[in-house]
C-alpha positions as CSV (number, residue, x, y, z in Angstrom):
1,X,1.2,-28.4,41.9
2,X,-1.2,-25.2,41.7
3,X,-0.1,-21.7,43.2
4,X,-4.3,-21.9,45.3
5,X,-2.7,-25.3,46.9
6,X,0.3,-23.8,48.0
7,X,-1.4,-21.3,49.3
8,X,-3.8,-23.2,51.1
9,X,-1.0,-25.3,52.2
10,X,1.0,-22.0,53.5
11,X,-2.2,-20.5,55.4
12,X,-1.9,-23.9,57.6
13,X,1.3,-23.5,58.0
14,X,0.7,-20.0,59.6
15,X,-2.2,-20.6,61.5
16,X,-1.6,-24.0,62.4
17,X,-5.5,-24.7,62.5
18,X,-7.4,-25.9,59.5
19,X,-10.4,-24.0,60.6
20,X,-8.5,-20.7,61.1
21,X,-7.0,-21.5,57.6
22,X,-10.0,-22.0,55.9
23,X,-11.6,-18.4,56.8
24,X,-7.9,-16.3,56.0
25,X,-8.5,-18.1,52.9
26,X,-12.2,-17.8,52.6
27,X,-12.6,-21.5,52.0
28,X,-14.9,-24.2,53.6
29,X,-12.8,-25.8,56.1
30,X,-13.7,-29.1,53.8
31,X,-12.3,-27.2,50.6
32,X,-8.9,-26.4,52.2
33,X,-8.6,-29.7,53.5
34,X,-9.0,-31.1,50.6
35,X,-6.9,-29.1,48.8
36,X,-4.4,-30.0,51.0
37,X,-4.8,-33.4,50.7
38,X,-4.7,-33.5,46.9
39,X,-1.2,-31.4,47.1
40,X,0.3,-34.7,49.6
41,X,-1.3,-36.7,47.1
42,X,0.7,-35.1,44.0
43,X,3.7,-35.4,46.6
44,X,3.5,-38.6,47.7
45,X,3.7,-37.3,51.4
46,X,2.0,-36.0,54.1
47,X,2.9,-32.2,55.0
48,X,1.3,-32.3,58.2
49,X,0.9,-34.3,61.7
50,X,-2.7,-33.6,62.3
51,X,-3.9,-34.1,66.5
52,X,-7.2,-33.2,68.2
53,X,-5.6,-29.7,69.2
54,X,-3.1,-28.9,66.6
55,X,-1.5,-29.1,63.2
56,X,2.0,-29.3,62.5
57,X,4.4,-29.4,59.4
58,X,6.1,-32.7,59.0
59,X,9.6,-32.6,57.7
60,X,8.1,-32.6,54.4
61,X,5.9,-29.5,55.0
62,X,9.0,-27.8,57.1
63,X,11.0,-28.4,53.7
64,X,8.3,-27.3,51.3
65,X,7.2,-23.8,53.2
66,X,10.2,-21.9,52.1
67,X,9.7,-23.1,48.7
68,X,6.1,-21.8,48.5
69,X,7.3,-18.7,49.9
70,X,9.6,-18.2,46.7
71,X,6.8,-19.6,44.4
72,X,4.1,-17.1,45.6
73,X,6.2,-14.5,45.7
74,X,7.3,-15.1,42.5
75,X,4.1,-15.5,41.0
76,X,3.4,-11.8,42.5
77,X,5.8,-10.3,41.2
78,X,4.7,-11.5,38.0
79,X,1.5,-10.2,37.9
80,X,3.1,-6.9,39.2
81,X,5.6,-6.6,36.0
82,X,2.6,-7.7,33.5
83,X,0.6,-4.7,35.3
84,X,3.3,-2.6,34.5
85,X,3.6,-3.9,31.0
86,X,0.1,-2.9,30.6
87,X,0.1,0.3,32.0
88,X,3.7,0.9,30.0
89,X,6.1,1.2,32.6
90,X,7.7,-2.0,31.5
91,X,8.0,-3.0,27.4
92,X,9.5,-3.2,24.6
93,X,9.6,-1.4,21.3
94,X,11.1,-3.3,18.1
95,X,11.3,-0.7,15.5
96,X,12.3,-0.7,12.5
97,X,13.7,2.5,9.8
98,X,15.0,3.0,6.1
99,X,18.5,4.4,6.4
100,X,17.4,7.7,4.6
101,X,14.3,8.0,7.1
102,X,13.7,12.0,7.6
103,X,9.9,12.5,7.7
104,X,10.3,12.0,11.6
105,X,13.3,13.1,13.7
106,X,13.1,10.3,15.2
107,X,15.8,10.0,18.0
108,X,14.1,12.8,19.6
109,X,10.9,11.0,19.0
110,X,12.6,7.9,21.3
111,X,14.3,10.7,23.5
112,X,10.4,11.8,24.5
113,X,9.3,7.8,24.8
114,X,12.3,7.3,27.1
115,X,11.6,10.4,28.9
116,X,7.8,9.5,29.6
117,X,7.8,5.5,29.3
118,X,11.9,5.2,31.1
119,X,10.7,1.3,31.5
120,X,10.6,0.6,28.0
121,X,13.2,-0.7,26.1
122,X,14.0,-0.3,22.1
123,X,15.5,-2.0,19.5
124,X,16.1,-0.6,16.4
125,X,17.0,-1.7,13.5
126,X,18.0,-0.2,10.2
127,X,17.7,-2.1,7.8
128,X,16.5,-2.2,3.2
129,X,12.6,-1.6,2.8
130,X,12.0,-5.1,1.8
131,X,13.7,-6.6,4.9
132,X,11.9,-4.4,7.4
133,X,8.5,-5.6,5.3
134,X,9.8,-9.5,6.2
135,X,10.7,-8.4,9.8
136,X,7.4,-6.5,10.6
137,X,5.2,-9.6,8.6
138,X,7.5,-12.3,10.9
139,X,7.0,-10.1,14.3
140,X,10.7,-9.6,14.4
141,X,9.5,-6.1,14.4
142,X,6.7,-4.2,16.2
143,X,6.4,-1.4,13.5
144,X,8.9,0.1,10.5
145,X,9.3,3.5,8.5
146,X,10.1,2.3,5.1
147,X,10.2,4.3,1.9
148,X,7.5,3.2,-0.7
149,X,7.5,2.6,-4.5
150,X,4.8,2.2,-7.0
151,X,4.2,-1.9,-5.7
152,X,1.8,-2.4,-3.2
153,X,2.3,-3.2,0.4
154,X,3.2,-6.9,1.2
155,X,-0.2,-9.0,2.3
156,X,-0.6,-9.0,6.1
157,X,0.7,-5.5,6.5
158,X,-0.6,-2.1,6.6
159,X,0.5,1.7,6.3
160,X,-0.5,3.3,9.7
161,X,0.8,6.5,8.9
162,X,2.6,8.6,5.8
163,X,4.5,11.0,4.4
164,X,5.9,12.5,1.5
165,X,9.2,14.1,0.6
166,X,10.1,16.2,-1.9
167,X,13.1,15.1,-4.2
168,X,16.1,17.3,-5.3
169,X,19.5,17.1,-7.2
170,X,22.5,17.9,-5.1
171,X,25.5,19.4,-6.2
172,X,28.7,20.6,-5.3
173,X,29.8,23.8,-4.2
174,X,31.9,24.5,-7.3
175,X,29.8,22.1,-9.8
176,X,29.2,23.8,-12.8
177,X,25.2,23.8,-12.3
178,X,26.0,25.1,-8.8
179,X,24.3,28.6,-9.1
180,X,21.6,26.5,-10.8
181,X,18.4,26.4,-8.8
182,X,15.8,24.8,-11.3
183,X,16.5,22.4,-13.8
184,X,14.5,20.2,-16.2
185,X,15.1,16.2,-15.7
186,X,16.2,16.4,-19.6
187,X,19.2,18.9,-18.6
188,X,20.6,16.4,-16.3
189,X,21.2,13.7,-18.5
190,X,24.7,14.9,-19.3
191,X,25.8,14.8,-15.6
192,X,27.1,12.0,-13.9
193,X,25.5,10.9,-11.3
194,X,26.1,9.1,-7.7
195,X,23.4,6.4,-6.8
196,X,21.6,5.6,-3.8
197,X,21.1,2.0,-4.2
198,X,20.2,0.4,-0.7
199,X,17.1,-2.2,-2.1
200,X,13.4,-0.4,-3.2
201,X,11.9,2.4,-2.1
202,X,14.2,5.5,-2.7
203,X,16.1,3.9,-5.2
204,X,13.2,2.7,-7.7
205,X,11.8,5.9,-7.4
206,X,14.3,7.7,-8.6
207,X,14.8,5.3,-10.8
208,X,10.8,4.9,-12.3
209,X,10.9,9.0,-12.2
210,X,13.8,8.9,-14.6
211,X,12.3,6.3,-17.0
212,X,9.2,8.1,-16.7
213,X,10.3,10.9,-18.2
214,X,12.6,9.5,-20.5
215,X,15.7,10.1,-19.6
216,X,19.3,8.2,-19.1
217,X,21.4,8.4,-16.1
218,X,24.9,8.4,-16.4
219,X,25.8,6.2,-12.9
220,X,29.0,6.4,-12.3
221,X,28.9,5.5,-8.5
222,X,26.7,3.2,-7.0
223,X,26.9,3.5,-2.9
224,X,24.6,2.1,-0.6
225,X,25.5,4.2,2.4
226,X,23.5,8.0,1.6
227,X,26.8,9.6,3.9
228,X,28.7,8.1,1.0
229,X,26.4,9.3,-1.7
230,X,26.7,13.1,0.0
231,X,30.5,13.0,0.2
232,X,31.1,11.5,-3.0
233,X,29.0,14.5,-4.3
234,X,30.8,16.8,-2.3
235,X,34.1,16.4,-4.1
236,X,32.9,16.5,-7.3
237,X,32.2,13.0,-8.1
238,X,28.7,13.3,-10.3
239,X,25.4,15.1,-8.6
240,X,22.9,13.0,-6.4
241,X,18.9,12.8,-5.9
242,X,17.8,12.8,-2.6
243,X,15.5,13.6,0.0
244,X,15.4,17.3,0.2
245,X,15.6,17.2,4.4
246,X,19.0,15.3,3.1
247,X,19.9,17.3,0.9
248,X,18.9,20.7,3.3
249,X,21.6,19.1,6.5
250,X,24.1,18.1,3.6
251,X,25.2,21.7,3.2
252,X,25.5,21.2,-0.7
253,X,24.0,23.1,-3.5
254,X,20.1,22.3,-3.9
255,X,18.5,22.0,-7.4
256,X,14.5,21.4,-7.6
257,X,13.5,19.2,-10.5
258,X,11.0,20.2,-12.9
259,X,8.6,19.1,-13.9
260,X,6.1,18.7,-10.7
261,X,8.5,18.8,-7.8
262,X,9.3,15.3,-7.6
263,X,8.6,13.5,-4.3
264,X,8.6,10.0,-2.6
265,X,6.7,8.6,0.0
266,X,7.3,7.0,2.9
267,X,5.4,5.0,5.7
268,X,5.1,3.5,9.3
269,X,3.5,0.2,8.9
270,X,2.8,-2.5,11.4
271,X,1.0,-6.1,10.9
272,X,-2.9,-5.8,9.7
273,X,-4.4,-8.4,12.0
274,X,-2.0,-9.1,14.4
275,X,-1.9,-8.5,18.3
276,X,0.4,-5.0,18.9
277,X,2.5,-4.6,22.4
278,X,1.3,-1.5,24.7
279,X,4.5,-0.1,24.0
280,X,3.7,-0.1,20.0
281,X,0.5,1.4,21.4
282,X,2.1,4.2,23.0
283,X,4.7,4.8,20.7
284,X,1.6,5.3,18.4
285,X,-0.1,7.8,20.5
286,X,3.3,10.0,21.0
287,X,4.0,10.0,17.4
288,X,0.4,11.4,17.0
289,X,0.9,13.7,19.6
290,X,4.0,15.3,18.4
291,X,3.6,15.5,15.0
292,X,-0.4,16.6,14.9
């Protein structure tokens, strides 16, 4: 059963004529007829008593008509809500983020989607760098801000945009390096220290930049929550290396690293070759907008 011979079908209905039918529809009257006829032959039943002056439903046609109705109107509707879809006042957006995500403030990056695109809908998910590369590769996710180490990006995917961030030793208030403001990697490897370990990205950064320059951490906690890692700090517990937009909210005491200010980088990345939703699309656009 085709939406055309339902419609075909309903014109006859509502003109009762097959010739009237024929030109609402802009059809031969021998197209609609047959149209018509191949619908009673899917159905296994005539739909109409046909006389020299008139065409009526049979009880068949009578029952169908409301039917078609629903089917058609349907059928609009659906074309209506993909229009919207493409034009963006219907979507959704399945986005991903590292926990320690800060290159972006990104709630009031959402907050100005919502505000201009209140049809699309967003899921996001926070989630370790490598399970946000399997959900973006799977199309669980439209797109991801995940924190990059020395490896290469998984095969299939791509970095669309990134950023960098400088690192820096926290401390607390009362820590004896606390009035400190520099400090060599070397001088730290007396201190005890409270680890960010939440999968790659931050964490084997910090932890190649170490071995890079030779020196030993003392670990004494290993959190996987960076809230954790900044209170744990804040009483005293050993010093941490974070972010330094972190580190800036945390309201602890900030130490740059020497040598070479120390950074990470992070990055959006979406699927190389595969098809992105409009609302990916748009999200795109704003973030170009507002952070150009």
């Amino acid at each position: 059963m085709e939406l055309r011979q339902l419609r075909h079908f309903m014109a006859v209905v509502e003109h009762g004529h097959f010739t009237r039918a024929a030109e609402s529809v802009h059809l031969s009257q021998s197209a609609l007829s047959a149209s018509v006829r191949a619908l009673e032959n899917e159905l296994g039943t005539a739909l109409f008593e046909r006389t020299t002056r008139s065409v009526i439903p049979t009880d068949a046609g009578t029952v169908l008509y409301p039917y078609a109705q629903r089917m058609l109107g349907e059928a609009q509707d659906a074309v209506a809500a993909v229009g919207r879809v493409r034009t963006g006042e219907l979507g959704t957006l399945a986005l991903g983020t590292v926990q320690t995500f800060t290159a972006v403030d990104l709630p009031a990056l959402l907050a100005h989607l919502h505000g201009r695109y209140p049809g699309i809908g967003v899921t996001l998910k926070e989630a370790t760098t490598d399970e946000l590369f399997d959900a973006v590769t799977t199309a669980e996710l439209d797109l991801a801000f995940v924190a990059l180490d020395a490896r290469p990006l998984p095969a299939g995917l791509i970095a669309l945009r990134t950023y960098r961030e400088e690192l820096t030793v926290v401390v607390a208030p009362d820590h004896p390096l606390a009035a400190v403001t520099e400090i060599d990697m070397h001088a730290l490897q007396s201190c005890s220290f409270v680890d960010f370990q939440a999968g790659t990205g931050l964490q084997t950064t910090i932890e190649s930049l170490f071995a890079a320059a030779g020196v030993h951490r003392h670990i004494t906690f290993r959190v996987g929550d960076m809230d954790r890692v900044l209170d744990l700090v804040r009483y005293g517990l050993g010093v941490a290396v974070v972010p330094e937009p972190i580190a800036e909210r945390s309201g602890l005491r900030k130490i740059r690293m020497r040598p070479g200010n120390p950074s990470r980088t992070l990055a959006l990345v979406g699927r190389t070759h595969a098809f992105h939703s409009k609302a990916a699309g748009l999200f795109l656009d704003l973030l170009t907008e507002t952070t150009a």
